[in-house]
N, C-alpha and C positions, 0 to 999 in steps of 0.2 A: 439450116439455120434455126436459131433456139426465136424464134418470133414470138411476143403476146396473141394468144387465142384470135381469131379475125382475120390475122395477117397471112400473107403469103408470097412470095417470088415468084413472079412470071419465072419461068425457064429459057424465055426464047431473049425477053428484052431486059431480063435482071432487075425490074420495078418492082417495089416494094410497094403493093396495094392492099385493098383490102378496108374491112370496117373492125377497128380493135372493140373488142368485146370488155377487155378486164386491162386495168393499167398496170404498168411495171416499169422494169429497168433489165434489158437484156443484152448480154455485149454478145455481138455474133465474129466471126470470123470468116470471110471471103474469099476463098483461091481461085485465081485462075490457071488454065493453061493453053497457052498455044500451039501451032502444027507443030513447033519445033521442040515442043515437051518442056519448054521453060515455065518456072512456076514463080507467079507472084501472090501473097496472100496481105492485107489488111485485116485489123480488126476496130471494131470500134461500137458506142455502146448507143441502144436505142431507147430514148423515154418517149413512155406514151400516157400520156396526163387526159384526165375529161374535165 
């Protein structure tokens, strides 16, 4: 994922933490997949204002 500087994605619980260092506007995109190889994807945009 294209995150503002600070940010990051756990791997394990998919939280979005972190301390944003620089503001912006990033639209990311999310895929999942299951055991059974189905795939679902969202996208959607993050603002991060000080």
């Amino acid at each position: 994922m294209n995150l503002p500087a600070g940010l990051a994605v756990d791997r394990t619980t998919g939280v979005i933490g972190g301390t944003p260092t620089t503001w912006g506007f990033r639209t990311a995109t999310v895929t999942v997949t299951d055991a059974g190889g189905k795939r679902a994807s969202v996208s959607f945009t993050l603002n991060v204002y000080f």
